[in-house]
C-alpha positions as CSV (number, residue, x, y, z in Angstrom):
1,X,39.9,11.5,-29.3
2,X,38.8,12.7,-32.7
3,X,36.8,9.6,-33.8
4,X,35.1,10.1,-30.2
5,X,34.2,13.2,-31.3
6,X,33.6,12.8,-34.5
7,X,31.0,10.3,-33.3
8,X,29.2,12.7,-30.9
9,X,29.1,15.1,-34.0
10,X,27.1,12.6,-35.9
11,X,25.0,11.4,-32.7
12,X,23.4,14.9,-32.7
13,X,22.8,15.2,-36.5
14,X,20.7,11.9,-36.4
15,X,19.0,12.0,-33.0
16,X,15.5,11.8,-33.4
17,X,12.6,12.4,-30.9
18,X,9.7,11.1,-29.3
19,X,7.1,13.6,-28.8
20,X,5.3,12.9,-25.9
21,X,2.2,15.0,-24.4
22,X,3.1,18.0,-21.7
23,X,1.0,17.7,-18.6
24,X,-0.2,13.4,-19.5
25,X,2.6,10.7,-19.8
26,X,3.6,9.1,-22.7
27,X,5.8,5.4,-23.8
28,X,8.6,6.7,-25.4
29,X,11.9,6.1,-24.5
30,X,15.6,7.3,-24.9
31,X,18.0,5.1,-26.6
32,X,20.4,3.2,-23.9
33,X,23.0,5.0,-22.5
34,X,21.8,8.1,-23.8
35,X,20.9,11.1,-21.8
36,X,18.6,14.7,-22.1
37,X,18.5,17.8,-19.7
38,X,15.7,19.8,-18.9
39,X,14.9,22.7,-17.7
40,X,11.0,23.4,-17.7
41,X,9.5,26.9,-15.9
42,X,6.2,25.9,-14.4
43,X,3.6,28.5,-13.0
44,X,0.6,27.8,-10.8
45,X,-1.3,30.8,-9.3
46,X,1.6,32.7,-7.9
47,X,4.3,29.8,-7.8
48,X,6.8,29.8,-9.9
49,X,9.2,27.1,-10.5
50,X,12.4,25.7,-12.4
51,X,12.1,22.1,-12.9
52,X,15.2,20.7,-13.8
53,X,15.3,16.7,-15.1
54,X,18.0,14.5,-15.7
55,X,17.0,11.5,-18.4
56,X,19.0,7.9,-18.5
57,X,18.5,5.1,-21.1
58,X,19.5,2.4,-18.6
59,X,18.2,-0.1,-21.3
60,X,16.5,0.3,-24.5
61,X,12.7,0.0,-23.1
62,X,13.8,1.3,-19.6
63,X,14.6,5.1,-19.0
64,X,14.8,6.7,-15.1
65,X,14.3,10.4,-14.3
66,X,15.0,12.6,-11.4
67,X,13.4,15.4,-11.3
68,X,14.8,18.4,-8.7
69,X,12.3,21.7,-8.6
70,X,13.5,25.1,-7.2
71,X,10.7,27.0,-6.2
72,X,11.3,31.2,-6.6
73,X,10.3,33.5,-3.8
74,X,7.2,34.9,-3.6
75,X,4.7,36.5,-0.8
76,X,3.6,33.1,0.7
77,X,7.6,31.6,0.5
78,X,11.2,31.8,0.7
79,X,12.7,30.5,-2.3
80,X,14.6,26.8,-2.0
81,X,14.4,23.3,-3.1
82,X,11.1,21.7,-3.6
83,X,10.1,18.1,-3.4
84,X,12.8,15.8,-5.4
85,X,11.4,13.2,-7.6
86,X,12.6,10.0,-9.0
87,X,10.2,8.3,-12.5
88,X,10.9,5.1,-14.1
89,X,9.5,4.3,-17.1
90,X,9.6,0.8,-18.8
91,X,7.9,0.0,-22.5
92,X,6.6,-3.4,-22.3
93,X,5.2,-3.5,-25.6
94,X,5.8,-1.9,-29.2
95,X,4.8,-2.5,-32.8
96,X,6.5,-0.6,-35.6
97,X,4.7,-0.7,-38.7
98,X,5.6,1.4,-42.3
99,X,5.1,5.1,-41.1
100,X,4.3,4.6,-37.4
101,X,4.8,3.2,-34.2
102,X,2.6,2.1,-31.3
103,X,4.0,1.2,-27.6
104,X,2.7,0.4,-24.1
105,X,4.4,1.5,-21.2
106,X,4.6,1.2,-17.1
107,X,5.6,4.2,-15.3
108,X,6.5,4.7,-11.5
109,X,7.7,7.3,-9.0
110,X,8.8,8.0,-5.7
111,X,9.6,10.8,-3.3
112,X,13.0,11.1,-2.1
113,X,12.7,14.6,-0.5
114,X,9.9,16.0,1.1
115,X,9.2,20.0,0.8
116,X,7.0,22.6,2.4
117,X,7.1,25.3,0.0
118,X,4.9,23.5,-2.7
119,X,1.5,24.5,-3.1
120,X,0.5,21.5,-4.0
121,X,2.4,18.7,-2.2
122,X,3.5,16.0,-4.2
123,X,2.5,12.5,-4.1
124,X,5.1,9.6,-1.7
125,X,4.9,7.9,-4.5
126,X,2.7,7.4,-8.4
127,X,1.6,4.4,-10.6
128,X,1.0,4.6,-14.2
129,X,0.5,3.1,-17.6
130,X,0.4,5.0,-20.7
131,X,-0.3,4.5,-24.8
132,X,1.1,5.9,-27.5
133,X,0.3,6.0,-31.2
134,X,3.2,8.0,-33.7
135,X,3.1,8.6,-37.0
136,X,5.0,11.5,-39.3
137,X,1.8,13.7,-39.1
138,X,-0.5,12.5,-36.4
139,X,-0.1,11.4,-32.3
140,X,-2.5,10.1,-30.1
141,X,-1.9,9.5,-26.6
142,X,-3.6,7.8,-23.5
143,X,-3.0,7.2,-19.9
144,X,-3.9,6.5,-16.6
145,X,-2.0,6.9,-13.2
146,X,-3.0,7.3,-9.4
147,X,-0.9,9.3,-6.5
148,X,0.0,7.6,-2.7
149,X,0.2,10.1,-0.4
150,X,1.7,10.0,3.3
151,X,-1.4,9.5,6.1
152,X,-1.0,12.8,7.4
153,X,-1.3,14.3,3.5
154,X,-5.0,12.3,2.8
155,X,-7.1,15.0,4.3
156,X,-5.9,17.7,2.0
157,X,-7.7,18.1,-1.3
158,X,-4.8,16.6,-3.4
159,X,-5.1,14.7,-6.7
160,X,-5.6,11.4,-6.7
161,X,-6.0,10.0,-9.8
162,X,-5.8,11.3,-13.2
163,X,-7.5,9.8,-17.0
164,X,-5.6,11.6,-19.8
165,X,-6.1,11.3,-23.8
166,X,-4.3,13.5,-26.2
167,X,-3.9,14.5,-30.0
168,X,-0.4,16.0,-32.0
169,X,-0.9,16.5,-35.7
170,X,2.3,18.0,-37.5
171,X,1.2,20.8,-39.9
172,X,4.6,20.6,-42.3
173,X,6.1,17.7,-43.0
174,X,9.7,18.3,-43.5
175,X,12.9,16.9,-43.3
176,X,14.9,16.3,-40.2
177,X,17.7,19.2,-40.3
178,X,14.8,21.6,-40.6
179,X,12.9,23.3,-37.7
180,X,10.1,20.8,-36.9
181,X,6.7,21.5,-35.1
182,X,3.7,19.4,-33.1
183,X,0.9,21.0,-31.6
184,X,-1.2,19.2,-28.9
185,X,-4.2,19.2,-27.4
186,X,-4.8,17.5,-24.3
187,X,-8.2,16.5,-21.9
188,X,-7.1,16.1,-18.2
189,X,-9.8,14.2,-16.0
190,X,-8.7,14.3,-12.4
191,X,-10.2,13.3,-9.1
192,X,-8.9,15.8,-6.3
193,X,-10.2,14.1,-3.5
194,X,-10.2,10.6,-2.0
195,X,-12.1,8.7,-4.4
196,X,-13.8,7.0,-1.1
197,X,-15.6,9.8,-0.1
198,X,-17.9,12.3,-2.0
199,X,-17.7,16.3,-2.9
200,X,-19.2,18.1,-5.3
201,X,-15.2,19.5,-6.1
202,X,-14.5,15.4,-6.4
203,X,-13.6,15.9,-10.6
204,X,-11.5,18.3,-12.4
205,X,-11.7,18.5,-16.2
206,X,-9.2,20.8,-17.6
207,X,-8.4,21.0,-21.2
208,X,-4.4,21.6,-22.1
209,X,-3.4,23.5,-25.7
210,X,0.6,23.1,-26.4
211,X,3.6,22.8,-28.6
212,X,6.8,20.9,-29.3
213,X,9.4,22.3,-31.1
214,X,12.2,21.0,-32.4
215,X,15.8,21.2,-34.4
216,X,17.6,18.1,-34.4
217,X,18.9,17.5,-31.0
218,X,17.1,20.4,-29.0
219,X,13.7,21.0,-28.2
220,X,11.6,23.9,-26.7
221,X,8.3,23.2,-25.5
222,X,5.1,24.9,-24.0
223,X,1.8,24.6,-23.0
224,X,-1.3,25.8,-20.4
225,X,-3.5,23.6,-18.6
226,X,-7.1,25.0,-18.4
227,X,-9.7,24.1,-16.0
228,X,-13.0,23.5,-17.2
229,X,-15.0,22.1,-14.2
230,X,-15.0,23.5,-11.7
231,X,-12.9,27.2,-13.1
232,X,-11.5,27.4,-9.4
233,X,-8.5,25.7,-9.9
234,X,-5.3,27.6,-11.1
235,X,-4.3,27.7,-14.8
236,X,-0.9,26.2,-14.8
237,X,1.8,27.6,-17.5
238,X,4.5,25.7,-18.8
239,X,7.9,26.3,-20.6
240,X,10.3,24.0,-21.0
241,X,13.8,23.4,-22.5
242,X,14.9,19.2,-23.4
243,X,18.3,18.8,-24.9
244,X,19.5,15.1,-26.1
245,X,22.7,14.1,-25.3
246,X,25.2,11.4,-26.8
247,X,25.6,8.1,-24.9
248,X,27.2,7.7,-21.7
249,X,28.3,4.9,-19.9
């Protein structure tokens, strides 16, 4: 009992993170068998609601997620579960070199519950590939996914694609037992309606200022997503919670 401990004491002195961007996706990984909760407050317009997200390592490269949303009441809805999500995420590729690291990585999602009280339904189910570039001081980020939505769903201006690049620099460079901080910037290209057809609302660029911050094995993290063109889509206000947990199996 006490060397288990003792080892889940030292676990959460030496975890380490991979910063990732906010509102893009990202390669990195948790270690296998190890686990993180969050809990990440999400506003759009006048929806408001708690994401909570359960991280595995099933192997070293390959991580799942689900992802369960309660949506808060407001004038439009009752409050209740929104649409519950399962990710995968698998690192094909990664090159460590003195100081840095670069990976590759596959990402994919499905549905498993459907909701009605989301503004903005999500997708049946997502594709993705993502870049990532880490270094003590700078991040650079890149990736590209598209959503599958049900038949009935295609009619409805929904996002169907999205091109993401982003940029982390770390002001302070200091050691891991001390508060550590990352502030992003991210561009957000995303096609809101059926790429086979034409619109002039076809694009949305928004632009996405945000921060990770972190000491040792928790981190709080925050961010808006902007629009640029067109400025009628919502601004969209995130606050989240991660917390890294020893290894289970």
């Amino acid at each position: 009992m006490w060397i288990r401990l003792l080892s889940t004491i030292v676990f959460l002195i030496s975890a380490t993170y991979g910063h990732e961007p906010l509102f893009g996706l990202g390669p990195h990984t948790i270690g296998q068998y190890s686990w993180a909760v969050e809990s990440e407050m999400e506003k759009e317009g006048s929806q408001l609601a708690n994401q909570i997200e359960v991280l595995y390592g099933v192997f070293p490269d390959l991580a799942v997620t689900i992802v369960v949303p309660y949506i808060l009441e407001n004038e439009q809805h009752p409050s209740g579960l929104g649409a519950i999500v399962l990710r995968g995420k698998y690192r094909f590729w990664r090159k460590d070199q003195r100081g840095s690291s670069t990976a590759l990585a596959l990402h994919a999602g499905m549905r498993l519950r459907r909701s009605s009280l989301v503004a903005v339904s999500a997708p049946q189910s997502f594709l993705g590939l993502s870049f990532g570039y880490e270094s003590r001081r700078h991040y650079a980020f890149a990736d590209i996914r598209g959503n599958f939505y049900e038949n009935n769903e295609t009619n409805v201006n929904l996002p169907f694609a999205f091109f993401e690049a982003a940029y982390g620099i770390r002001p302070w460079l200091l050691e891991y037992k001390q508060p550590d901080l990352v502030v992003l910037v991210e561009i957000l290209q995303a096609f809101r309606q059926n790429p086979f057809t034409r619109g002039t609302n076809a694009l949305q660029l928004s632009i996405a200022p945000g921060f990770l911050f972190s000491v040792r094995n928790i981190m709080l993290k925050g961010g808006i997503k902007l629009p640029l063109k067109p400025s009628t889509q919502e601004k969209i206000f995130i606050l989240g919670i991660e917390i890294h947990m020893p290894p289970f199996k």
